[in-house]
N, C-alpha and C positions, 0 to 999 in steps of 0.2 A: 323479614316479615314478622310482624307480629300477630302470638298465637290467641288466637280467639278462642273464649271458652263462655259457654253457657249453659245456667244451669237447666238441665229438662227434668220432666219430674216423672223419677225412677224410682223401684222398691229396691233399696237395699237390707240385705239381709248380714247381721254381724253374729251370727251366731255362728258356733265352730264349722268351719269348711270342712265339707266330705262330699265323696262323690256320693248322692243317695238317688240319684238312677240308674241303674241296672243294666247292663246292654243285654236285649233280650227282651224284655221288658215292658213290651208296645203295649198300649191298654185302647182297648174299644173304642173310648174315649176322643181319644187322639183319632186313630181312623175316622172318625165322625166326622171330623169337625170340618168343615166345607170351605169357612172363610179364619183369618187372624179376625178374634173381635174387637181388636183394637186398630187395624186397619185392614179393609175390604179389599183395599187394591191389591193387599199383595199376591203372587203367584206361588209363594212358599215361604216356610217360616222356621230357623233354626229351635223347634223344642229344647234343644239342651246344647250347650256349647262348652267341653269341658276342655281344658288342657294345664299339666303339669308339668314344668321345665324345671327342672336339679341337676345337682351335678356327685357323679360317684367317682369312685375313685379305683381303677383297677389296675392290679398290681403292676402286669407287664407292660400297661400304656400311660399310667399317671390317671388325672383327669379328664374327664370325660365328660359332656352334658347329653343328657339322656330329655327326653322330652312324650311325653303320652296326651295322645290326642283319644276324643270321645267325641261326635258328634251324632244327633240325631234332626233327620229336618223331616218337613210335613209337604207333602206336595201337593196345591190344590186343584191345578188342572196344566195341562200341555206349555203352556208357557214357561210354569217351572221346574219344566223337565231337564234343563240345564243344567240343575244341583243334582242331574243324577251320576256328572261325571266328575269324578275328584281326579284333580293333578298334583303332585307334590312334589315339591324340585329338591333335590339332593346338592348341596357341594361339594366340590372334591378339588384339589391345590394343584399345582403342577410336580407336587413332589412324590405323588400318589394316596395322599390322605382320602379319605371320602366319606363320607355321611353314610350312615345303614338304617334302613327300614326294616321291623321286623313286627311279627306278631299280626298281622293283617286282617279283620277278619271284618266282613261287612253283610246285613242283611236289608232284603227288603219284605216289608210287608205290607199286606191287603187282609181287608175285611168281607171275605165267600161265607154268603150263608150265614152271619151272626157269628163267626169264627174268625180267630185270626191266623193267618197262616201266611208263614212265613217261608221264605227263598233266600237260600245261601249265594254269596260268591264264589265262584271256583275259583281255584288258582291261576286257571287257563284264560280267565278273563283279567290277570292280571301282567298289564303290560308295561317293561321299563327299555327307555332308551336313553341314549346319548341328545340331552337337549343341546349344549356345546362343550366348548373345551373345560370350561369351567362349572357344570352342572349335568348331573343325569336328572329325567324326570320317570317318573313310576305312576302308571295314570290309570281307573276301573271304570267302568260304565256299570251301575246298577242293574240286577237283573229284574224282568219283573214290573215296569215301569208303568203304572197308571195313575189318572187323575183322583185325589184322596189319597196315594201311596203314604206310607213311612219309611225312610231309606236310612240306614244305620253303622258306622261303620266307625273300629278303631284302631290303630295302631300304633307304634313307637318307633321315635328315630335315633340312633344314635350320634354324637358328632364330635370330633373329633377339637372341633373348633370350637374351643370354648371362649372364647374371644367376640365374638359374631353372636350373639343372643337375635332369634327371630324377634320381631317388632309382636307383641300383646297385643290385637286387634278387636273392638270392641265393639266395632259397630259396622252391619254391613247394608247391601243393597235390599235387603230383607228384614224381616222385626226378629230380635232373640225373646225367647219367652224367658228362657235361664242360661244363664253365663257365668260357670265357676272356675277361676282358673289361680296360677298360683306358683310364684319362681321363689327357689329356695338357693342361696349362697352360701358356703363357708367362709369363712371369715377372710378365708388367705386371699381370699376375690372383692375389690370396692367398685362399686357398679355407680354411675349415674343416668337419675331417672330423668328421661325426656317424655313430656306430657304435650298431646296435641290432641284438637279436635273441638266439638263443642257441648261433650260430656264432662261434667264433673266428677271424675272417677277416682277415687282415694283409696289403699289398698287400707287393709287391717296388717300390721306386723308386729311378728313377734319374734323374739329368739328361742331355741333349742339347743341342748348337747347335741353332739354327735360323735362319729367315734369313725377311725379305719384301721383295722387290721392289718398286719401284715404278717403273713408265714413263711417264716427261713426253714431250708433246708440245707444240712451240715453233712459234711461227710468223713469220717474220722479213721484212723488204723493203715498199718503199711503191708498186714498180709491178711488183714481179716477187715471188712470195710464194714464200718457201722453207718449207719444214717439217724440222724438224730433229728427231728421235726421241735420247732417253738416258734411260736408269734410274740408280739409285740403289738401293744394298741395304744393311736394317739387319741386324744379327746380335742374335737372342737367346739367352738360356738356358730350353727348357723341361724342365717335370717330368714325368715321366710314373711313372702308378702300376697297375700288372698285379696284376692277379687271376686265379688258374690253379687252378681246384678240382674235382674228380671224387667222385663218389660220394655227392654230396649228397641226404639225406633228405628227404623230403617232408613238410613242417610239417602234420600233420595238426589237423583244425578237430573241434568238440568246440561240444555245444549250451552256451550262457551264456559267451559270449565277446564283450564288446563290440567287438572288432574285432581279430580273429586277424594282420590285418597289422602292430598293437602287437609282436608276436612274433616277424613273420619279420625272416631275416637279411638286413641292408640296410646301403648306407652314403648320408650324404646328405652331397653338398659343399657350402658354404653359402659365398657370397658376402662374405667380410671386408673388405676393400677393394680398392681397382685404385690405379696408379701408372703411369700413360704418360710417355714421355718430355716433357719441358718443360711437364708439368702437375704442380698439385698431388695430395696423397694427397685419394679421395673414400672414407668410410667407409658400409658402409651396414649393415643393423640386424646386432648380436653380441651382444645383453641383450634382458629382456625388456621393459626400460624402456623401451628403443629400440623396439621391439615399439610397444609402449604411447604412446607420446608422437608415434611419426608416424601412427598411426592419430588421435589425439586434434588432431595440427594438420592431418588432413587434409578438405581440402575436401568430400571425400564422407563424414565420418565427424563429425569435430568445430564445423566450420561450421551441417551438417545440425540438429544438436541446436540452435542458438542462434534456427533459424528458427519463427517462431512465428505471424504474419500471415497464414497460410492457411486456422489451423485456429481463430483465438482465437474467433471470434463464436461459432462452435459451439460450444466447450465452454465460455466462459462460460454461454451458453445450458444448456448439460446441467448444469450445477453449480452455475449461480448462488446458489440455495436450499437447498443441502447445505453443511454447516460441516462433518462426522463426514470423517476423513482415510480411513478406509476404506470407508466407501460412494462418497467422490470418487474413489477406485482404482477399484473394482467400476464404476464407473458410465462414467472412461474407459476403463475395459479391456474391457467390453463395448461399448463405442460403437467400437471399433478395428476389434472382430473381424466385428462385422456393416457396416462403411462398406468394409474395405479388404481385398481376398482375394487369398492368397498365391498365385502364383505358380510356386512350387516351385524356385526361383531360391534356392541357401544363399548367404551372404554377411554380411562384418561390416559393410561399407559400403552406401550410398547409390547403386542404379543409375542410373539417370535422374534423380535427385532426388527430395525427398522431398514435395515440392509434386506434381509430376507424380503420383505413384502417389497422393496424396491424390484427384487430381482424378481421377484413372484409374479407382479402388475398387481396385486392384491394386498387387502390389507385391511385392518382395525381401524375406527374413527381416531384410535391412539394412535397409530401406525403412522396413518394418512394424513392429519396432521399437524403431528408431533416433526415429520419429513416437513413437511411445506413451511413448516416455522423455520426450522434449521436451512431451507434452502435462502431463505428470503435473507435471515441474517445473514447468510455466507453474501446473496447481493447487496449489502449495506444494507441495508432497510430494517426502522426499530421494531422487532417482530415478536412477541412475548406469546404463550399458549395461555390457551383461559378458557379453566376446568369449570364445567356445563353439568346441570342434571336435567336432562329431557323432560318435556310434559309431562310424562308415564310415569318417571322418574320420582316423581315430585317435590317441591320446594325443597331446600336444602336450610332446616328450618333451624337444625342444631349442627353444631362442632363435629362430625363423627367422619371416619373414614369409607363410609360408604354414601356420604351424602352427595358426591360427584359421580356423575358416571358416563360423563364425553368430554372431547376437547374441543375447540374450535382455536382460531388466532386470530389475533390482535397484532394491527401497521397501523403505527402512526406515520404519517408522510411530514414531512420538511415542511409541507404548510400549513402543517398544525391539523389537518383533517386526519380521523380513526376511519381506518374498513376492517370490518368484520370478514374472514373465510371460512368457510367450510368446504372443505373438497372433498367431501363423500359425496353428494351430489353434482353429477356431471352439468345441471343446468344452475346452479348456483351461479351468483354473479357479487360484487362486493357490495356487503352491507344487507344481502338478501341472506341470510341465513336459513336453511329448512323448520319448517314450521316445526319440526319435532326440536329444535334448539332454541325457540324462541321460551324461555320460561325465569319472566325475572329477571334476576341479575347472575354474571360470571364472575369468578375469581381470577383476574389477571395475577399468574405467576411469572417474575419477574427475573433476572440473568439472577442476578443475588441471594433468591430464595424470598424476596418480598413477595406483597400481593396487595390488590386493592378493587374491590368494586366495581363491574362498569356493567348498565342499562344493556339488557340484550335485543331489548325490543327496538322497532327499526321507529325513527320521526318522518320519513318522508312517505307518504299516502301511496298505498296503491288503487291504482283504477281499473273500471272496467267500464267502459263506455260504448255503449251499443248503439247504433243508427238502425234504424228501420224506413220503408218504404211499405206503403202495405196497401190494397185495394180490396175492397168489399164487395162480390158480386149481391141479385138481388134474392140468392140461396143463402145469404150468411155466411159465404166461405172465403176465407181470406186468402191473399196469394202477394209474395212481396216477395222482399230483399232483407237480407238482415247481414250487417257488419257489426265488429266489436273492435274493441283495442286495448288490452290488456298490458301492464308495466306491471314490474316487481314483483311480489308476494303470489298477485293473482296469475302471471306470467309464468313464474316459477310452479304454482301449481297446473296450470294447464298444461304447460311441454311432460312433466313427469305423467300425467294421466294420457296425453296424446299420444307422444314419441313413442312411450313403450306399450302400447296398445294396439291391438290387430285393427287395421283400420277400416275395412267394412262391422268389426263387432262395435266398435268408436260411435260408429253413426247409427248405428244398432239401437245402443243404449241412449245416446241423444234425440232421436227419435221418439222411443218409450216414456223418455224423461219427459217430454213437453204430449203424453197421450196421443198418441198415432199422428204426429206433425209429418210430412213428407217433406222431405232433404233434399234439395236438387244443387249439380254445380259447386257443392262442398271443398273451401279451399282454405287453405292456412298459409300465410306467410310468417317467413324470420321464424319457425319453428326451430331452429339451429342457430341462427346467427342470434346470441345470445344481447349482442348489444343494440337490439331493437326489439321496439312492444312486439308483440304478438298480436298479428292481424287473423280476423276469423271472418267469412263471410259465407252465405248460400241462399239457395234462392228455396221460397219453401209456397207449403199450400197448406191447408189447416182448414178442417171442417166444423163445423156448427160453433164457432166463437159470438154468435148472432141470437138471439132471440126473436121471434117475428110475431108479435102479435099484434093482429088485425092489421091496421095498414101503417103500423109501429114498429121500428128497430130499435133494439136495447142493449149495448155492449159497453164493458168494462175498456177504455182506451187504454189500457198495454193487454189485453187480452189474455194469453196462456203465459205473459209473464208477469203479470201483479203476484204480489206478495199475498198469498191467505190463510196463512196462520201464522199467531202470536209464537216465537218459541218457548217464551216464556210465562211459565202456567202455573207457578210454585204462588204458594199465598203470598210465603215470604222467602227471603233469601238471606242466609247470614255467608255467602261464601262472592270474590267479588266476579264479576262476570270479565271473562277473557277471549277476547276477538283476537288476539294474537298479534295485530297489525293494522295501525288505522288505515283507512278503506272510504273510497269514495268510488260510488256507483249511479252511472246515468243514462239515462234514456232519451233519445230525439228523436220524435216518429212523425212521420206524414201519410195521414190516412186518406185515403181517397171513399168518398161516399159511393153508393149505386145512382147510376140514372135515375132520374125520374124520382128519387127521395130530396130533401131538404134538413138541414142542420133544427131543431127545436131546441134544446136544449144541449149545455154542458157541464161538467162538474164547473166548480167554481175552483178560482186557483186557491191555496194554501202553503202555508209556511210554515213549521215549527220547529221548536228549538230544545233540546236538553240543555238544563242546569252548567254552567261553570264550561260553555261551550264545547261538552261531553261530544255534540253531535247534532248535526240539522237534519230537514228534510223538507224537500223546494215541490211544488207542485204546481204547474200549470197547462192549463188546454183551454185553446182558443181554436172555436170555428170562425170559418172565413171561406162561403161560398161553398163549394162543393169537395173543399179538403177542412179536413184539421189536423191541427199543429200541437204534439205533443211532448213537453217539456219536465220530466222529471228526476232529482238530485238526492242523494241520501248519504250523507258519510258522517262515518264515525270518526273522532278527530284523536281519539285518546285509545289502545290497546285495550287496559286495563280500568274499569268499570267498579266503582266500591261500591260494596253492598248498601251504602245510604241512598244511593240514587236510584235502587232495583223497582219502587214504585214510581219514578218517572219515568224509566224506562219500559215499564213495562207502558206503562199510558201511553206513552209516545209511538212505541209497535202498535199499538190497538187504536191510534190515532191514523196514522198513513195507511194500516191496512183496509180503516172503514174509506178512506178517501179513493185511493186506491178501486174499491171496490161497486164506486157511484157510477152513477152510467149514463153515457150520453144518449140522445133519444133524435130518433130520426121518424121523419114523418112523411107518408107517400103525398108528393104534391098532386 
């Protein structure tokens, strides 16, 4: 994907970088202030946003990257009481390394009486756990919390991994009034800069001496022990790069975005190689190849696939008697998803091994399958893994070794047709991948250590097609039938919200969802049996969908199900909008009128169309006697949406919705 960049108009300031706020330090001022006056909407605003990453050097551990944060935000009311909880996630290796926090110290303040006064953190309010195998988190709730607040807090981390540089984030859901931040290298480290987002942010750099000591201790004599102390000091050259920006805008989010941090402004350093003195150059990944080829000679990734002696008797057993290449997929991809339950552990790799989670029933999206790859090859079948970065995740925009972070597999069959697996999801089916894997495109890794590209988003449309039957008494209350039939994407989501859902809370919430609608006769078919839609049907009653004035009736024809708002409410959009899955959605209802009324009027039918056949939407209602007949279609034909068409699309929402919203008019004869 290509990275967008634009310019917005920011103060920068290129004068020497210092921290010259004070923690401590809240002025009147600041508690005053009630709104951002550069933007109203917001619910809080980072005042200061400091942070400094360098790297020291101590004796018994080598190098080290040390990192000091400073933040201070402004709370305007309840909404942005959110920022009153910091979370800060630690890494730590399987070898025992770990990331340290120290130095903690956080205040909040208010404005009593023309006074500022100030509440400390305790220590007791400071809480750290095991977030997983790979990470502790250490997380404080501010004390003290009200609307106006200032909340302030700093600390420092240490880490071990100096390899792994945190991503420079510059832009959040919030406005920065000031932003000073600033990563310092020795020489013996070459870093490249990855720039994304739609700020033009440019560091100031300069070099510096530097210097590291070191202190020997000697010990001398065969009956009289002396100890004799001397150092020794190298000189380096480091770089150092500042960033000094005010007035920074708050990237606002926006429904169909697969992951809005694709957009914000950030820089990422990335590891090119190291050169110590009287070593060789050590290079580590700068291509994708590189990417690619150490995941494929790595132990937990390319070894995993060649193992096969845990699972053969099994699945010869399951296939022995099937020759057809797609019932032996079907037959191991359901044998995966009911022996081995994911975890919720993402990963391209192999945790514990792939044997363990066999034996376990559990396991890692690496786990789970990195196995179902390796079973499928052991069936003949050409079955390659292809390393995924999730929604969350976001695009994997540059070369770096964290820019994957799932697997999925790739079968091509003998007729030339590809399906896509996931068997972390037990309702998954092929070519339906979980919407958390839909993002872009994968890196098919290939027997050889190759790789090559391939579209993750699905081409065949999912539906949801609803029938209704619906009668009008002469109170405005309506009373029908309603069926649907969902396939695919929308299929897949309905069994995971259904299946695992207590099923009087199910009809609870659907109930709420449509404003006190009443549910009767509520039935699901092929909720399990994965190779058919998904039927939904009940019988329901719905009160005041009716207007009645004078001897007049006035109702929208899909009633509690028309569309009434636009999602999209941004002026402008520079980021593309992402449905995930194209999607076709339809309506056929037959309404029956009351007694003793007559048809006067109906909307008029309508058609329109997005640009480059992005998406349609069919509209028609026809009366005929004492029933009407209603017919409406909307599908989007394309996943992925590019921001030049954000003002037709947005037209086109605010077009069906005002249609949508016309009302047919019944008149007492």
């Amino acid at each position: 994907m290509r990275v967008l960049v634009l310019i917005l108009t920011l103060s920068f300031t290129v004068t020497t970088f210092s921290q010259n706020i004070k923690f401590g330090k809240v002025s009147k001022e600041e508690l005053e202030e009630t709104v951002n006056p550069l933007d109203s909407t917001a619910n809080a605003t980072y005042l200061y946003k400091y942070r400094k990453s360098y790297f020291e050097y101590e004796q018994e551990e080598g190098f080290v990257l040390k990192t000091d944060i400073h933040e201070r935000i402004k709370i305007y009311n309840q909404e942005g009481f959110d920022y009153a909880t910091k979370k800060i996630s630690l890494y730590k290796s399987n070898g025992g390394n770990e990331e340290d926090i120290s130095n903690i110290k956080a205040n909040t303040y208010n404005l009593v009486g023309g006074k500022v006064i100030d509440v400390k953190l305790n220590k007791s309010g400071i809480f750290e756990s095991k977030d997983n195998k790979y990470s502790n988190e250490v997380k404080f709730t501010m004390p003290n919390i009200k609307p106006g607040c200032v909340i302030e807090y700093k600390y420092q981390i240490t880490s071990p991994f100096w390899s792994n540089v945190d991503e420079f984030v510059f832009q959040h859901n919030i406005p920065i009034k000031k932003l000073e931040a600033s990563f310092s290298t020795p020489e013996y480290f070459n870093f490249k800069v990855n720039t994304k987002g739609f700020l033009s942010v440019v560091p100031e750099v300069e070099s510096k001496r530097g210097s590291i000591v070191f202190n020997n201790k000697t010990r001398s004599g065969q009956y009289t022990v002396r100890t004799t102390y001397s150092s020794s000091e190298v000189e380096f050259t480091k770089q150092i790069s500042r960033y000094n920006l005010e007035n920074v805008p708050a990237l606002k989010n926006e429904p169909y975005v697969n992951s809005i941090n694709n957009y914000r402004s950030s820089i990422k350093y990335e590891l090119s190689f190291t050169k110590f003195p009287q070593s060789t150059v050590k290079y580590y990944s700068t291509t994708w190849e590189d990417v690619v080829n150490n995941a494929y000679k790595s132990s937990s990734f390319g070894e995993e696939l060649k193992k096969t002696t845990y699972f053969q008797k099994d699945i010869d057993a399951l296939i022995g008697s099937v020759s057809d290449p797609v019932k032996r997929m079907g037959l191991i991809f359901d044998f995966i998803k009911s022996q081995v339950k994911w975890n919720g552990y993402y990963g391209y790799y192999s945790g514990d091994g792939v044997r363990k989670a066999y034996k376990d029933h559990v396991g890692s999206s690496g786990d789970i399958n990195l196995m179902l790859t390796a079973m499928l090859r052991h069936a003949g079948l050409n079955a390659n893994p292809v390393l995924v970065s999730t929604r969350t995740h976001g695009i994997p925009l540059f070369p770096t070794r964290e820019g994957y972070n799932y697997v999925v597999t790739w079968v091509k069959l003998p007729d030339g047709s590809v399906a896509l697996l996931d068997a972390t999801d037990k309702y998954s089916v092929p070519n339906v991948l979980p919407y958390r894997a839909l993002n872009w495109q994968g890196r098919i890794v290939a027997k050889n250590g190759g790789s090559g590209l391939i579209d993750l988003y699905p081409k065949t449309k999912s539906k949801n097609s609803m029938t209704m039957m619906v009668k009008i008494d002469e109170e405005g209350t309506l009373e029908g039938s309603y069926r649907s039939i969902k396939t695919n994407h929308r299929a897949l989501s309905f069994r995971n919200s259904y299946n695992e859902a207590n099923k009087d809370d199910y009809l609870e919430k659907l109930e709420n969802k449509y404003n006190g609608i009443e549910i009767s006769d509520y039935e699901v078919k092929n909720d399990l049996d994965l190779s058919k839609p998904i039927q939904e049907s009940y019988k329901f009653v719905k009160e005041s969908q009716v207007d009645i004035i004078g001897d007049k009736m006035y109702f929208s024809p899909l009633f509690y199900l028309k569309t009434s708002e636009n999602p999209f409410k941004l002026e402008k959009r520079e980021f593309p909008v992402d449905f995930g899955y194209p999607s076709i959605t339809s309506y056929r209802m037959i309404i029956n009128i009351p007694e003793g009324y007559k048809i006067e009027s109906v909307p008029e039918s309508a058609a329109i169309g997005l640009p480059d056949n992005l998406g349609s939407f069919q509209y028609k209602v026809v009366g005929n006697g004492s029933t009407i007949q209603v017919s409406v279609a909307s599908q989007v034909n394309q996943p992925i949406v590019s921001p030049i068409y954000y003002e037709a699309l947005k037209k086109y929402f605010n077009t069906f919705i005002e249609k949508e919203a016309e009302q047919v008019v019944l008149t007492k004869v």
